[in-house]
TIKENU-955533 format. One record per atom (N, C-alpha, C, O): atom name; x, y, z. Coordinates in nm, 3 decimals, decimal comma, always signed. Layout:
<pts>
+-------+---------+---------+---------+
! atomo !      px !      py !      pz !
+-------+---------+---------+---------+
!    CA !       X !       Y !       Z !
...
+-------+---------+---------+---------+
</pts>
This chain:
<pts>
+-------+---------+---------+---------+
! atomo !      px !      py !      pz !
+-------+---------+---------+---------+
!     N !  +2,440 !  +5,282 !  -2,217 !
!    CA !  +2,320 !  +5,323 !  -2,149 !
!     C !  +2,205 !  +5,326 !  -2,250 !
!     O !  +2,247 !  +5,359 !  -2,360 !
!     N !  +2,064 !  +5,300 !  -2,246 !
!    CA !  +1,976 !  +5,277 !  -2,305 !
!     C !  +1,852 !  +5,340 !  -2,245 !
!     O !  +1,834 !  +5,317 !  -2,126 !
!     N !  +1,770 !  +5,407 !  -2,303 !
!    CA !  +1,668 !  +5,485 !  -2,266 !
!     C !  +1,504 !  +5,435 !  -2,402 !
!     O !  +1,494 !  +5,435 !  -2,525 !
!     N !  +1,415 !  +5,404 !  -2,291 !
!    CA !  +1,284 !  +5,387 !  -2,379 !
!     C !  +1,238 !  +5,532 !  -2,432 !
!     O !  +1,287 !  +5,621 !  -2,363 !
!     N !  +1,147 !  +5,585 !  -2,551 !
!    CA !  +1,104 !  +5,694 !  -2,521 !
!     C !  +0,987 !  +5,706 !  -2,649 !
!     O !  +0,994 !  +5,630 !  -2,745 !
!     N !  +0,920 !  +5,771 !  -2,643 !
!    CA !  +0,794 !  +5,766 !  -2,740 !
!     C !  +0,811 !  +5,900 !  -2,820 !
!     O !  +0,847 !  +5,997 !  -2,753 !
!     N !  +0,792 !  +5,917 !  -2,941 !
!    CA !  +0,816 !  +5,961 !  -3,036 !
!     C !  +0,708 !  +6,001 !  -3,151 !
!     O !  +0,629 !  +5,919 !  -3,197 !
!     N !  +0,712 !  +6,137 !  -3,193 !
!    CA !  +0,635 !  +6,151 !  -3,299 !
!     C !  +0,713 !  +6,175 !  -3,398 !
!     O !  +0,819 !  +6,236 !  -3,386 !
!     N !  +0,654 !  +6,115 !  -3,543 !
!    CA !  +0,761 !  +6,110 !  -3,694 !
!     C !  +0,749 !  +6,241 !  -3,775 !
!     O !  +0,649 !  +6,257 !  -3,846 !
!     N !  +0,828 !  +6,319 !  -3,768 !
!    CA !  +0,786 !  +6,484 !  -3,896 !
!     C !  +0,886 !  +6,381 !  -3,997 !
!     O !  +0,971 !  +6,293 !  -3,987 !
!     N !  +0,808 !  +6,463 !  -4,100 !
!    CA !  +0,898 !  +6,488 !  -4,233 !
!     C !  +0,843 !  +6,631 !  -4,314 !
!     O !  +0,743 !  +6,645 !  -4,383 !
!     N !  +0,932 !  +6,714 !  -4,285 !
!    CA !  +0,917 !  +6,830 !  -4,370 !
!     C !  +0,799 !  +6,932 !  -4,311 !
!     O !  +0,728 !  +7,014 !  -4,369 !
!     N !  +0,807 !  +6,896 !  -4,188 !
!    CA !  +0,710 !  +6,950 !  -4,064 !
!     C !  +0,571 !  +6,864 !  -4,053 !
!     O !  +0,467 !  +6,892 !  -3,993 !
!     N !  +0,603 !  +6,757 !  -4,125 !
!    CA !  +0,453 !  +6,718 !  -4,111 !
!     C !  +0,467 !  +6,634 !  -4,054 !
!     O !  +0,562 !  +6,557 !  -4,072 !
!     N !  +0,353 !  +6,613 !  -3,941 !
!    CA !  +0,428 !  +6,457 !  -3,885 !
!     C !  +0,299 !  +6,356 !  -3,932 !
!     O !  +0,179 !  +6,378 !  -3,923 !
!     N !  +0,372 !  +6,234 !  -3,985 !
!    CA !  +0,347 !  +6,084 !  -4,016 !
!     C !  +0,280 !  +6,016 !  -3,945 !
!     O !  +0,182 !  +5,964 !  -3,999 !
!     N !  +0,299 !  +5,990 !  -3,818 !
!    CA !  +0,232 !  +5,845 !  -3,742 !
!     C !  +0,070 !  +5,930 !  -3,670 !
!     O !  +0,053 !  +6,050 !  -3,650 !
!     N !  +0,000 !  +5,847 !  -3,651 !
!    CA !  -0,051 !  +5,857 !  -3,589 !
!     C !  -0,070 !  +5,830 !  -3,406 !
!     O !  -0,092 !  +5,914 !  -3,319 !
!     N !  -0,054 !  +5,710 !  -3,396 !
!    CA !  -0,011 !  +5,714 !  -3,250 !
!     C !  +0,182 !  +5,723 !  -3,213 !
!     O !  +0,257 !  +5,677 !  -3,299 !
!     N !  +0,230 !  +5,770 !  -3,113 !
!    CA !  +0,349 !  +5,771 !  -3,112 !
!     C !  +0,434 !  +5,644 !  -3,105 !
!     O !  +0,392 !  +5,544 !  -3,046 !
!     N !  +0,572 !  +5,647 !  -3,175 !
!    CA !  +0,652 !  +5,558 !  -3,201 !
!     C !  +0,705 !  +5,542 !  -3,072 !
!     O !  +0,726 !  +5,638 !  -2,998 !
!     N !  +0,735 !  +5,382 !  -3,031 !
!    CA !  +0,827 !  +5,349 !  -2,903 !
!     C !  +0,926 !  +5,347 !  -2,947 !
!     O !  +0,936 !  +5,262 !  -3,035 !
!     N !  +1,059 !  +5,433 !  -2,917 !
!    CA !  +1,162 !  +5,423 !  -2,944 !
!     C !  +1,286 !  +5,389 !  -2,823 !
!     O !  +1,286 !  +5,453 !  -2,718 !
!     N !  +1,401 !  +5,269 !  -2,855 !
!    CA !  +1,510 !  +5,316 !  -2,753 !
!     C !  +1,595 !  +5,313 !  -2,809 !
!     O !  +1,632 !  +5,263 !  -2,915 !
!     N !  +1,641 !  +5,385 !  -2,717 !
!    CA !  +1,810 !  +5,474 !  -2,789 !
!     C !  +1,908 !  +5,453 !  -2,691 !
!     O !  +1,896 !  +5,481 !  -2,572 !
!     N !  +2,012 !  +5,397 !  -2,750 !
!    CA !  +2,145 !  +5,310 !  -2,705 !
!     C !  +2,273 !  +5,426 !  -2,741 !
!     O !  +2,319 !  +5,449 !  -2,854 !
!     N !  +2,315 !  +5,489 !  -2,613 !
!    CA !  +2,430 !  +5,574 !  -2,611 !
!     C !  +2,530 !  +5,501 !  -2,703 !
!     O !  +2,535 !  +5,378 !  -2,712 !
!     N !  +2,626 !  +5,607 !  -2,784 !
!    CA !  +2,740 !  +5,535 !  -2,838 !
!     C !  +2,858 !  +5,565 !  -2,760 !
!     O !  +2,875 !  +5,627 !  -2,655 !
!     N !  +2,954 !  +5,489 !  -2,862 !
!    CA !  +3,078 !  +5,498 !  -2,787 !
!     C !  +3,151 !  +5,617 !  -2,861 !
!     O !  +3,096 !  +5,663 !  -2,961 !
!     N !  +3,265 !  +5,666 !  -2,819 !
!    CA !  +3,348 !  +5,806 !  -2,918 !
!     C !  +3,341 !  +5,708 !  -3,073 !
!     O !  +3,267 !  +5,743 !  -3,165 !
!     N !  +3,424 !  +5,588 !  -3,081 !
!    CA !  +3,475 !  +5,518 !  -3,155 !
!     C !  +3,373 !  +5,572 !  -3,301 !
!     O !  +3,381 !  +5,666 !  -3,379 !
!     N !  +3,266 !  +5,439 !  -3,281 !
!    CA !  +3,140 !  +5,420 !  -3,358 !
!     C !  +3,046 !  +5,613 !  -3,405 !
!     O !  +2,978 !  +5,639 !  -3,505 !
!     N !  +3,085 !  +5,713 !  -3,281 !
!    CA !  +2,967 !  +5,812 !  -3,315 !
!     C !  +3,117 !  +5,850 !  -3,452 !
!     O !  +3,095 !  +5,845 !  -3,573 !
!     N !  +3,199 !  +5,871 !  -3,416 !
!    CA !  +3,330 !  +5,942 !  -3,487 !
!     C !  +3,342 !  +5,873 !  -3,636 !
!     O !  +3,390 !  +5,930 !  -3,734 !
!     N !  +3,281 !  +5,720 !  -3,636 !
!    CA !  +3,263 !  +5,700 !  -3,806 !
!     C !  +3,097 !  +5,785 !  -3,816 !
!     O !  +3,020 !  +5,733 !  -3,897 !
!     N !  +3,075 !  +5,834 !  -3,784 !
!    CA !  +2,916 !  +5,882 !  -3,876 !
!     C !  +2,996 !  +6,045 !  -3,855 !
!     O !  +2,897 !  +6,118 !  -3,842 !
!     N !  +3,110 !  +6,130 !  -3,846 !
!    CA !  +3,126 !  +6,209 !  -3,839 !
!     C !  +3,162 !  +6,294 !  -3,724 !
!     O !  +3,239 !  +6,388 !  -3,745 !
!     N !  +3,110 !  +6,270 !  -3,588 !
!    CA !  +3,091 !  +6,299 !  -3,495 !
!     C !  +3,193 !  +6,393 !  -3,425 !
!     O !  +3,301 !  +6,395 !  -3,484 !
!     N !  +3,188 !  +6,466 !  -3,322 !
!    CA !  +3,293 !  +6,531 !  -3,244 !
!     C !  +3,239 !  +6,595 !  -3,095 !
!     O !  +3,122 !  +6,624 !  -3,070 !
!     N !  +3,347 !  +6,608 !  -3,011 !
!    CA !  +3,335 !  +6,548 !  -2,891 !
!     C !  +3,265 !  +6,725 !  -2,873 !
!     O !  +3,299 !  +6,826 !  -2,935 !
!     N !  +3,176 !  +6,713 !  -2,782 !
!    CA !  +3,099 !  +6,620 !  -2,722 !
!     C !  +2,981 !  +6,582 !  -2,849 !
!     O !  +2,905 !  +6,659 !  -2,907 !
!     N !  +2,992 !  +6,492 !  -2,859 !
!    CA !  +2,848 !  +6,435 !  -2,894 !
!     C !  +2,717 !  +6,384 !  -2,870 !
!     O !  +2,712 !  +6,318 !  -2,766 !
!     N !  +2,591 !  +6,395 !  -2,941 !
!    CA !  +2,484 !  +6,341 !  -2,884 !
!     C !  +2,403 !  +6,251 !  -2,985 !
!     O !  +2,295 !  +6,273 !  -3,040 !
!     N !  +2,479 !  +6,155 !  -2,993 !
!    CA !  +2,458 !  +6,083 !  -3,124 !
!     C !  +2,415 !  +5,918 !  -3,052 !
!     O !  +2,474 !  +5,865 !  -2,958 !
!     N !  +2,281 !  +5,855 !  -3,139 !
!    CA !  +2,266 !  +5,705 !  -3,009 !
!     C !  +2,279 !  +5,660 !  -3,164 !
!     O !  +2,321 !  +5,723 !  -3,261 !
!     N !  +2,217 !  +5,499 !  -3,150 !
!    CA !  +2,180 !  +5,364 !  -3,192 !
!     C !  +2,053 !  +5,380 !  -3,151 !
!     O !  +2,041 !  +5,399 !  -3,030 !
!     N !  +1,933 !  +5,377 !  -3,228 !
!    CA !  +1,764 !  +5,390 !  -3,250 !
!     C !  +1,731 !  +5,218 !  -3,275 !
!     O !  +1,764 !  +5,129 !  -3,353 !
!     N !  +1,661 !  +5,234 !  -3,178 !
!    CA !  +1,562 !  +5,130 !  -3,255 !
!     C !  +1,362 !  +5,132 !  -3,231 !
!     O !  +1,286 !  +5,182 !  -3,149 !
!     N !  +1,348 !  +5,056 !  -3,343 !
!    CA !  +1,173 !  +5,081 !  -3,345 !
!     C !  +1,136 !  +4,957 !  -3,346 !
!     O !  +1,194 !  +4,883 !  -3,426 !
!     N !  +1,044 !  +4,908 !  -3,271 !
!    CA !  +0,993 !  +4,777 !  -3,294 !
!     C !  +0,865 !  +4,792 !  -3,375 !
!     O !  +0,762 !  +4,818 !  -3,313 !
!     N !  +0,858 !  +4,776 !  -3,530 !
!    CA !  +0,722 !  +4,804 !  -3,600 !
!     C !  +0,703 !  +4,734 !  -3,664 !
!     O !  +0,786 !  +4,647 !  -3,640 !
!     N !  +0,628 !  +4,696 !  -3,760 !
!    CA !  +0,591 !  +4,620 !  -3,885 !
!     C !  +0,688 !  +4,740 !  -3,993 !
!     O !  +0,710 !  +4,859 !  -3,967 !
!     N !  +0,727 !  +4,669 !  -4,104 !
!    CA !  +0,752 !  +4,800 !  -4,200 !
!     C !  +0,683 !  +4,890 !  -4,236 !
!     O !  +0,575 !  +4,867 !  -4,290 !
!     N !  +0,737 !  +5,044 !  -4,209 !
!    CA !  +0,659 !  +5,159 !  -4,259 !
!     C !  +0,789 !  +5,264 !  -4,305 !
!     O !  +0,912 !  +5,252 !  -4,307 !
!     N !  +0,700 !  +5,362 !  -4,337 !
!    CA !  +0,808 !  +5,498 !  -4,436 !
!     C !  +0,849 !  +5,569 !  -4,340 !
!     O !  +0,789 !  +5,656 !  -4,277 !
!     N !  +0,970 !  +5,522 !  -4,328 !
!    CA !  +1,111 !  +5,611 !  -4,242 !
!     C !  +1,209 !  +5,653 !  -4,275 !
!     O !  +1,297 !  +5,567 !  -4,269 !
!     N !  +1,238 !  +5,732 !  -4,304 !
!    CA !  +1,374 !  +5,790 !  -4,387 !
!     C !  +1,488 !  +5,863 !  -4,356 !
!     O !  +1,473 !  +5,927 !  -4,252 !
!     N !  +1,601 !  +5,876 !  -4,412 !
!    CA !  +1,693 !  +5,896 !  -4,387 !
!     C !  +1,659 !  +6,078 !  -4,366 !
!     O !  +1,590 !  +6,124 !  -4,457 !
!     N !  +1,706 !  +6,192 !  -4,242 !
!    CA !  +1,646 !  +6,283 !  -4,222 !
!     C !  +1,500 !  +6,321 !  -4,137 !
!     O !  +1,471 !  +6,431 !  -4,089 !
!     N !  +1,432 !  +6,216 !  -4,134 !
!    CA !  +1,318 !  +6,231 !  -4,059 !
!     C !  +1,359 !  +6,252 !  -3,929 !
!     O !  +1,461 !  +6,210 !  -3,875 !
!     N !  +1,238 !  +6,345 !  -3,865 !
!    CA !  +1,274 !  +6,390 !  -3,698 !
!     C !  +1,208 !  +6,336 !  -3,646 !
!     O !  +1,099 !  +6,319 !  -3,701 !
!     N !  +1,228 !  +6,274 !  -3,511 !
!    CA !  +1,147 !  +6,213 !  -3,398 !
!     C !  +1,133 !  +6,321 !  -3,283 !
!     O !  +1,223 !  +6,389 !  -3,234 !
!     N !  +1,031 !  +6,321 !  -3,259 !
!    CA !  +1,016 !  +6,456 !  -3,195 !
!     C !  +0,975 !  +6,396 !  -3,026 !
!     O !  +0,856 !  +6,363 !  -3,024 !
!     N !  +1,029 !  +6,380 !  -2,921 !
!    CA !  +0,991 !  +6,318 !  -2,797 !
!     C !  +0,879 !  +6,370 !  -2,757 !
!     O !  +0,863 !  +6,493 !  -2,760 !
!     N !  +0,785 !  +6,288 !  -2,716 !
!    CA !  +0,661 !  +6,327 !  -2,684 !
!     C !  +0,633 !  +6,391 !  -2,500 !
!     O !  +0,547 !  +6,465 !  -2,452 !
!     N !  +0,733 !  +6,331 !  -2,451 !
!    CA !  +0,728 !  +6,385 !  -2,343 !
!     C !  +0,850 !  +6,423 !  -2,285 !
!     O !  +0,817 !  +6,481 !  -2,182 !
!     N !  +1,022 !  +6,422 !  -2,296 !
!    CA !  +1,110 !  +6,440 !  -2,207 !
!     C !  +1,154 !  +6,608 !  -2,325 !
!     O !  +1,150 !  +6,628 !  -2,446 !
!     N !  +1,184 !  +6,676 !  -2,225 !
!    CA !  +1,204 !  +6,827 !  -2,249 !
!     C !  +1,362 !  +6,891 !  -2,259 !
!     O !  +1,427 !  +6,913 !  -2,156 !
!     N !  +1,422 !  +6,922 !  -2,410 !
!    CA !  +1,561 !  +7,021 !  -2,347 !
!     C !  +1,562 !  +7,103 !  -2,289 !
!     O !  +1,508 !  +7,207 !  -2,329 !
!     N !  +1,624 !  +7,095 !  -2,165 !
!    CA !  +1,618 !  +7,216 !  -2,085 !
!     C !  +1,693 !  +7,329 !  -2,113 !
!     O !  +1,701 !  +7,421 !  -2,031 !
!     N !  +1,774 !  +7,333 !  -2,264 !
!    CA !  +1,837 !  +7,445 !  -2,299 !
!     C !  +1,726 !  +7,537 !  -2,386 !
!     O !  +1,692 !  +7,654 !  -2,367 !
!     N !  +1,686 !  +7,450 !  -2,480 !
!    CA !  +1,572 !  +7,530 !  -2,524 !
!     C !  +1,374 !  +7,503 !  -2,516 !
!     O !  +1,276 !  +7,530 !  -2,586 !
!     N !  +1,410 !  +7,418 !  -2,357 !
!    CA !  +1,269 !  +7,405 !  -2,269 !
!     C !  +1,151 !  +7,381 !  -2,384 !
!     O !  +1,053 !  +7,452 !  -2,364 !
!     N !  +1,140 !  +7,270 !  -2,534 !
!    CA !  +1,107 !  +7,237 !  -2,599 !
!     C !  +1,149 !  +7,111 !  -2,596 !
!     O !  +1,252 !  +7,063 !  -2,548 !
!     N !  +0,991 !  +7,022 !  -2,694 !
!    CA !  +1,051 !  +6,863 !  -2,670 !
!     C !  +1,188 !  +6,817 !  -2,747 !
!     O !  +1,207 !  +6,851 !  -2,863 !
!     N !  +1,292 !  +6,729 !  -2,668 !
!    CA !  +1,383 !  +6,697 !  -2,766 !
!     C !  +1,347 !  +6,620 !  -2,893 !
!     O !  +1,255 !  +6,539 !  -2,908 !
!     N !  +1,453 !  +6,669 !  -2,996 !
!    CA !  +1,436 !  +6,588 !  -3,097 !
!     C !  +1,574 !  +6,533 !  -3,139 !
!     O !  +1,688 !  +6,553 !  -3,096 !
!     N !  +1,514 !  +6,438 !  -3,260 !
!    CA !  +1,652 !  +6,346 !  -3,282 !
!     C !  +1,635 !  +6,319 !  -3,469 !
!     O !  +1,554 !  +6,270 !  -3,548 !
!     N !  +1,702 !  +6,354 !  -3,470 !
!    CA !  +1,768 !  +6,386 !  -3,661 !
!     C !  +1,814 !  +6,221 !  -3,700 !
!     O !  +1,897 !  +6,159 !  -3,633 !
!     N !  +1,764 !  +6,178 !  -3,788 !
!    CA !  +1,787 !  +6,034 !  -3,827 !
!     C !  +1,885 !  +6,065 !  -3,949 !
!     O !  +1,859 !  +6,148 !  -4,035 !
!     N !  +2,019 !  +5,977 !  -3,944 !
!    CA !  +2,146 !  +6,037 !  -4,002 !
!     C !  +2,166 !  +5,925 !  -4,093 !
!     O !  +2,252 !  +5,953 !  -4,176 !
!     N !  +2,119 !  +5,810 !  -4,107 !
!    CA !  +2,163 !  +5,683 !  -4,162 !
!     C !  +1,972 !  +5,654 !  -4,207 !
!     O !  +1,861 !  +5,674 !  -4,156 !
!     N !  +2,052 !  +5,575 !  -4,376 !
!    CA !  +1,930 !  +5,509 !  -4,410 !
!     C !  +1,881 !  +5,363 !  -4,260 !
!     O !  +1,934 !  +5,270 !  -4,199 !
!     N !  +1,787 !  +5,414 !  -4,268 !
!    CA !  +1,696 !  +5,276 !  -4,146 !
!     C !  +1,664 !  +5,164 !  -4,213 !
!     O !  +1,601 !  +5,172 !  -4,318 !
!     N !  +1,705 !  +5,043 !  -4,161 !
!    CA !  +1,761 !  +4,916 !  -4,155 !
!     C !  +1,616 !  +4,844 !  -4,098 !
!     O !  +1,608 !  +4,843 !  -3,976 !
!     N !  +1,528 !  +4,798 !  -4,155 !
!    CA !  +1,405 !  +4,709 !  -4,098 !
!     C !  +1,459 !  +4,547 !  -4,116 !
!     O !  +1,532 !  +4,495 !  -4,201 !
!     N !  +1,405 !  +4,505 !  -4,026 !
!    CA !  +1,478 !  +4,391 !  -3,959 !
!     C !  +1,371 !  +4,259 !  -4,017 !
!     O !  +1,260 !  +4,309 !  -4,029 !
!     N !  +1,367 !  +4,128 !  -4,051 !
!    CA !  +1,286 !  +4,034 !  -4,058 !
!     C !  +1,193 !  +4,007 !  -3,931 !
!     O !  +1,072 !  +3,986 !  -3,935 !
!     N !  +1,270 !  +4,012 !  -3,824 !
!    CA !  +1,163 !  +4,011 !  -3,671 !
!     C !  +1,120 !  +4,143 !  -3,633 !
!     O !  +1,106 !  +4,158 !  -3,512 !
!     N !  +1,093 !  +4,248 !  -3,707 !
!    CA !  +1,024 !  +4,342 !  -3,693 !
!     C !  +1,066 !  +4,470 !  -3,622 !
!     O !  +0,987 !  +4,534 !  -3,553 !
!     N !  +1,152 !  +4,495 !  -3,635 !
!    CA !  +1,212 !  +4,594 !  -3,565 !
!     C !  +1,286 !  +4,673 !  -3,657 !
!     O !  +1,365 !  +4,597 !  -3,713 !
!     N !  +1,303 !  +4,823 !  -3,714 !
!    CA !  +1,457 !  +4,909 !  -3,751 !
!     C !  +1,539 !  +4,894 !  -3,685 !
!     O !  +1,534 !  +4,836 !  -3,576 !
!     N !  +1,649 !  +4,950 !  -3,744 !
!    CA !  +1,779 !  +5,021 !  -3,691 !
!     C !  +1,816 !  +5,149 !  -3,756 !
!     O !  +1,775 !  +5,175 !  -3,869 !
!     N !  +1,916 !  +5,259 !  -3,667 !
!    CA !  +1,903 !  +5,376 !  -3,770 !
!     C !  +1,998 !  +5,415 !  -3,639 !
!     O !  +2,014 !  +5,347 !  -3,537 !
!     N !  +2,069 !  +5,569 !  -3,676 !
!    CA !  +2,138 !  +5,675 !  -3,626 !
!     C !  +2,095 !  +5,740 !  -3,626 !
!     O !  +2,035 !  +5,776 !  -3,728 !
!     N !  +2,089 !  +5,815 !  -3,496 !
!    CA !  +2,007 !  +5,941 !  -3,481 !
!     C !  +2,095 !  +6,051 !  -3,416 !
!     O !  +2,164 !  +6,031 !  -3,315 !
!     N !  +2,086 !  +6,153 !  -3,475 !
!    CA !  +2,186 !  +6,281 !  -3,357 !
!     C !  +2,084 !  +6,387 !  -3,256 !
!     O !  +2,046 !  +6,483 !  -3,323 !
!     N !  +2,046 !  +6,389 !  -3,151 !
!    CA !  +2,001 !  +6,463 !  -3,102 !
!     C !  +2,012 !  +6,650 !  -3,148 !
!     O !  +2,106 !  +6,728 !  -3,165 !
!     N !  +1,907 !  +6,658 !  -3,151 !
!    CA !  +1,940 !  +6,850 !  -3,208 !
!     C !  +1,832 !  +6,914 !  -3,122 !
!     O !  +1,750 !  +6,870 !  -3,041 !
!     N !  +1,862 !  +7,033 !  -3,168 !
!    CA !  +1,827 !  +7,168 !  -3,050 !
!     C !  +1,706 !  +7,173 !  -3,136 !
!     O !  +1,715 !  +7,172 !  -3,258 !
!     N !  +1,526 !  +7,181 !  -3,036 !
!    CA !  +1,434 !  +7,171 !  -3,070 !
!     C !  +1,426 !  +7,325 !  -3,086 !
!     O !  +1,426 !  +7,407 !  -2,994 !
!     N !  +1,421 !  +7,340 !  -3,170 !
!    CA !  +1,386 !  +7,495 !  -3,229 !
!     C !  +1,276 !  +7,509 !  -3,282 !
!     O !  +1,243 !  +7,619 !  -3,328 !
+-------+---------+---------+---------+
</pts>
């Protein structure tokens, strides 16, 4: 399953971009989340960014600009777990784990 979603970049509470990042995020399987560590249940995707190269790092939060956890009724965010992979046709790749927007 695959979801579009727009995104703002923190690092260290500060956030980076100026306009928000288009991001989609590709559900994993048990298999693939369970090599990055994972355990059931998990909320772990496959990220991708379609950008020119810019400073993204391993740890940076994407903070959803508009879809809401309804556990803690704040925007979700997503914890980048893997160094990000920029592509020759312009796009990253990266792991992200969803976490509790606190």
């Amino acid at each position: 399953m695959s979801s579009d979603i727009t995104c703002n970049q923190l690092r260290a509470g500060t956030q980076l971009n100026v306009k928000p990042l288009r991001v989609q995020l590709d559900s994993m399987n048990p298999q693939q989340a369970s090599y990055y560590g994972g355990a059931a249940p998990y909320f772990r995707y496959a990220a991708y960014i379609l950008s020119p190269p810019f400073d993204i790092r391993q740890q940076d939060l994407l903070v959803d600009t508009v879809n809401i956890d309804p556990k803690t009724q704040t925007n979700k965010q997503y914890r980048i777990i893997n160094d990000p992979e920029w592509f020759p046709d312009g796009h990253y790749e990266m792991v992200v784990d969803r976490s509790d927007g606190k």
